[in-house]
Structure formats: C-alpha cells, structure tokens
C-alpha positions in Angstrom: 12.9 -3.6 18.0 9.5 -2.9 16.7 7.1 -5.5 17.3 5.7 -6.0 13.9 5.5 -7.5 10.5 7.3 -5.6 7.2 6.2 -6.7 3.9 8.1 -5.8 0.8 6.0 -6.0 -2.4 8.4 -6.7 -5.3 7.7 -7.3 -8.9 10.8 -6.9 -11.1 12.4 -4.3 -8.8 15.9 -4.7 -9.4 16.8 -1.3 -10.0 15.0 0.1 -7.0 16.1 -2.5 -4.7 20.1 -1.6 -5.2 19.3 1.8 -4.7 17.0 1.6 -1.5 17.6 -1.4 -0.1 20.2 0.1 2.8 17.9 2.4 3.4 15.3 0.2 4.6 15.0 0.2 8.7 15.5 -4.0 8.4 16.7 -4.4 12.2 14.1 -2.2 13.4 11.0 -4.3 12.7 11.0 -8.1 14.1 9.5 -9.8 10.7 10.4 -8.9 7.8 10.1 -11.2 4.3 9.5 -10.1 0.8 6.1 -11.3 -1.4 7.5 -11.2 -5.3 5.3 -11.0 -8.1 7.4 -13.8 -9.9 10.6 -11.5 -11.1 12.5 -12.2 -13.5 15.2 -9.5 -13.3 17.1 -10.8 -10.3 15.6 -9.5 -7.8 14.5 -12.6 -5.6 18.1 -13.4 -6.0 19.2 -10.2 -4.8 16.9 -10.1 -1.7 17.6 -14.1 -0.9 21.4 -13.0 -1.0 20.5 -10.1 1.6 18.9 -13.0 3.9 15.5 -11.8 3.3 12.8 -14.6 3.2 10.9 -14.4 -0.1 7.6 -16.0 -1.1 6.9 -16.2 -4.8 2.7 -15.6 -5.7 1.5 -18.4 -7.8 -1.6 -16.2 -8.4 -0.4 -12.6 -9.6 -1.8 -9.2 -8.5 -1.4 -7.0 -5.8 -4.7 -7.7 -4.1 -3.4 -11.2 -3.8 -0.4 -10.1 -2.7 -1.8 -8.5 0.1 -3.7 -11.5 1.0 -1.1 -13.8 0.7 0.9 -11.8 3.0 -1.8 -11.8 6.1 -1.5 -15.3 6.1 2.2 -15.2 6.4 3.0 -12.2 9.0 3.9 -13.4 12.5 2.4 -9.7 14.1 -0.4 -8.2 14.2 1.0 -4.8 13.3 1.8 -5.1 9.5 3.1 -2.0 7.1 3.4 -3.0 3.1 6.1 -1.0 1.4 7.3 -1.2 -2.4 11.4 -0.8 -3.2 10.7 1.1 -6.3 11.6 4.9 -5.7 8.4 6.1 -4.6 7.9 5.2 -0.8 9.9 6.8 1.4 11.6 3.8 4.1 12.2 6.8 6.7 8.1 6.6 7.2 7.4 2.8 7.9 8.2 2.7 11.3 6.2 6.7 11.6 3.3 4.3 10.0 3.4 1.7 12.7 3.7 3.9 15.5 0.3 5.0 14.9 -1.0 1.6 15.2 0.6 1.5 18.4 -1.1 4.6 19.4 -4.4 2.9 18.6 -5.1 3.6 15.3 -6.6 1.0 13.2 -4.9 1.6 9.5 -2.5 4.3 8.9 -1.8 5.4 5.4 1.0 7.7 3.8 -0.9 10.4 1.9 0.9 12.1 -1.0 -1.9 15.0 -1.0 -1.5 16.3 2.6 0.8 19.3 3.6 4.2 18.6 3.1 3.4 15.4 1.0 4.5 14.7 -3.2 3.1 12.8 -5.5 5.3 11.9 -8.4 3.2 13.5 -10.6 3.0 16.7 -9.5 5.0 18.4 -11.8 3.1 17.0 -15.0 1.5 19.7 -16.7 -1.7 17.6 -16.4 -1.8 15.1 -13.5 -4.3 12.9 -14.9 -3.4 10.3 -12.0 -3.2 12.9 -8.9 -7.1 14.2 -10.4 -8.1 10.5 -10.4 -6.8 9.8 -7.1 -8.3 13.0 -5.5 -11.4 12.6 -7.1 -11.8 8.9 -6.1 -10.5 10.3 -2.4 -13.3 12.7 -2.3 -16.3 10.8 -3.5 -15.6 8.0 -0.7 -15.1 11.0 1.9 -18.5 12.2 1.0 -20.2 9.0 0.8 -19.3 7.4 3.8 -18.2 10.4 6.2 -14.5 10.6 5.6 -11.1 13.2 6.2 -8.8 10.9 4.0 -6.8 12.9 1.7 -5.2 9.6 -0.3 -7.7 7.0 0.0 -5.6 5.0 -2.9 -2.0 4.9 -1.6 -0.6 1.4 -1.1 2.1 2.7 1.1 -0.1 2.0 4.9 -0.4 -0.1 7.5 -2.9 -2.3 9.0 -3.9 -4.3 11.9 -4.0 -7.9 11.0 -7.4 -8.3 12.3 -8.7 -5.1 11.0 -7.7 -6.2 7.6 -9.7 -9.7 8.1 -12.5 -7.8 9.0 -12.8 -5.7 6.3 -12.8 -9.0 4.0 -11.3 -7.2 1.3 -12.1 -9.3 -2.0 -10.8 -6.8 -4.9 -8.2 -7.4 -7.9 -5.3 -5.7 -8.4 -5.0 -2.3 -7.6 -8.2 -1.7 -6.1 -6.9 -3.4 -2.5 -6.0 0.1 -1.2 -9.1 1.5 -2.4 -11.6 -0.9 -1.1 -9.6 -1.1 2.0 -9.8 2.8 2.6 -13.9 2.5 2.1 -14.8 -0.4 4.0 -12.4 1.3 7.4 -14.8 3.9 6.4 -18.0 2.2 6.4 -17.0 0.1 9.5 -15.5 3.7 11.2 -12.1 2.3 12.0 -9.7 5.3 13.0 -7.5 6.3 10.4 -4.9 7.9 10.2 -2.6 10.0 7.8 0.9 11.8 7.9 2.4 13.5 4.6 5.0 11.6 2.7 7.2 12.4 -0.1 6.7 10.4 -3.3 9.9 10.1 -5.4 10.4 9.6 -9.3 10.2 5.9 -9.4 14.1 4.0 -10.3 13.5 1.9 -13.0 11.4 -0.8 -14.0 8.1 0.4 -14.9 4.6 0.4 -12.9 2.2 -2.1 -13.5 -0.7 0.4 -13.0 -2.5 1.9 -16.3 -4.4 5.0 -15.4 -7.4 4.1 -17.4 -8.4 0.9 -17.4 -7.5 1.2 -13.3 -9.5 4.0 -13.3 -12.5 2.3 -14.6 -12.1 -0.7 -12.4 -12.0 1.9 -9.6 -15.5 3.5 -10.9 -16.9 -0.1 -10.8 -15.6 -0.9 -7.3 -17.2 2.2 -5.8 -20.6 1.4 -7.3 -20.1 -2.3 -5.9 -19.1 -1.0 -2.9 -21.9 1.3 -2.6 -24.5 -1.4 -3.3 -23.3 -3.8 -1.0 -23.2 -1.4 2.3 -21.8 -3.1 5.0 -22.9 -6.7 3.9 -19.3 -8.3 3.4 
C-alpha cells in the first residue's frame, strides 16, 4: 500500500470513467477521493456507487480544484489524475515513486522519448507548439530541463505545493506550478507517458484564450520573481 493521497479530477466524465475506472490502481494508494467540477452526467453518482468519497467545488476551475484538494489529502505524497482517456493509470504510482526517491514534483511529460500527446497526429498541432513553446521559454528563463511544463497529470509534495503559493485560475495551475519549482530549484522530475484520444465528454480547455492567459501569467510571473 502506497502511502499517499490520489486525487481524481472529474468534470462531467461519465464516459471516461466506465471505461477507465478498473483500471485505476484504487487498493494501491491509501487515500483516494474524487474533487467534481459539479457534474451533471452522473458521474458523482457513478463514483459514490464505487465507494469513492466525492467533494463537489462550490467555486469552479481547476486551479481551485487543486487547492481544494490540498486541504483535503491525508498524505503528503499527492498525484492528481483525470478519468478522461488521456492519462494513463499505469503511471500514478511510477509518479509517486519519485517522490519517494526525493523528488519534489514529478510530472508525466507527453514530449519526452517514448511519450504521446493526443495531438500528434494533427496535421498542425497548434496545442503541442503552444505547450513546447511555453515549456521552452520557462526553461530558458529560469534554468530548466522540463520537456511538459503544462501537464496536469503530476505529483506533488503537500508542502512543496504550499510553498509555491500557487494563486492562478484555471488552467494555468500546472503552468505556474512548473515555474515557481523552477524559480525556488525544487527537483523535478519527468518520465514519458502516453496520452490517449480522450473518451467522450469534451475538454474544458480552449487553446486560445488559454493561451493568452498563459502569455499573461509568464509576464506576471516574471515580474514578481520569487516574491510570492
């Protein structure tokens, strides 16, 4: 049994939860409850029916979502993973293991050797650019390796994750969370994963207007140094 804390980020999942949900290594991990964007599709229902704790967000967004859940995991140790197709489950206890080994947030990079993004066979992959752009710009700002700076799929030492104070909206969590482990040189670590086509439902995340919130986050970011 792993001594940590599982979060599973749900927003109208239904689809993706059916197909995944066996797949999920539940009995491995010691805490395990859902946080649930306020779902209308049945998938609270379906999770509370597999004996899975749920706590509903009165304030929406993934940012808060993240938040909410520090203050709810029982561990120190704590991996966030999204029933929707494109996380793989066989990788959240490989995540977690490297915070055992002393590693201070561990992400699952799409853009390493022998990793997928679900865009890469777009003709144009307008979102993989964005991301390796945005990836590269922190790297050479603040002294970085990351090859996926903006993957959601990671984990994180409780305290770390208090430390860094992150105050972002939306999707810009990961992102400012990936920057300020920079700025404060917490060891990071990545291993490839394989992002698959995503089962139903439809993601929340619009490449532009995410985009440009990124663009403004990294300018905040860079004008605030380490004063947060």
């Amino acid at each position: 049994m792993i001594k940590a804390s599982l979060v599973i980020l749900v927003k109208n999942e239904i689809n993706g939860l059916q197909a995944v949900f066996d797949k999920i290594p539940l009995k491995e991990i010691s805490d395990v409850f859902v946080i649930d964007g306020q779902s209308k599709d049945g998938s609270k229902e379906f999770l509370e029916q597999k004996g899975i704790k749920v706590y509903v967000q009165e304030k929406l967004g993934r940012a808060e979502a993240f938040r909410m859940a520090m203050n709810i995991a029982k561990h120190e140790n704590i991996v966030f993973f999204s029933p929707d197709g494109n996380e793989d489950p066989k990788d959240i206890p490989l995540l977690l293991d490297l915070l055992n080994q002393g590693y201070d947030m561990a992400v699952a990079s799409r853009f390493m050797k022998g990793g997928r993004s679900d865009d890469d066979d777009v003709p144009v992959p307008i979102r993989g650019f964005g991301n390796k752009g945005f990836t590269m710009i922190a790297n050479l700002i603040w002294g970085g390796h990351l090859t996926d700076s903006i993957n959601g799929f990671r984990a994180i030492k409780k305290s770390v994750f208090n430390n860094l104070k992150p105050d972002s909206e939306g999707f810009g969590i990961e992102y400012q969370l990936s920057i300020r482990a920079l700025k404060k040189k917490y060891k990071i670590k990545e291993i490839p994963t394989y992002e698959g086509d995503r089962i139903g439902g439809s993601s929340t995340a619009r490449t532009i207007p995410t985009g440009l919130y990124f663009i403004k986050l990294l300018w905040h970011e860079i004008i605030i140094g380490k004063k947060f």
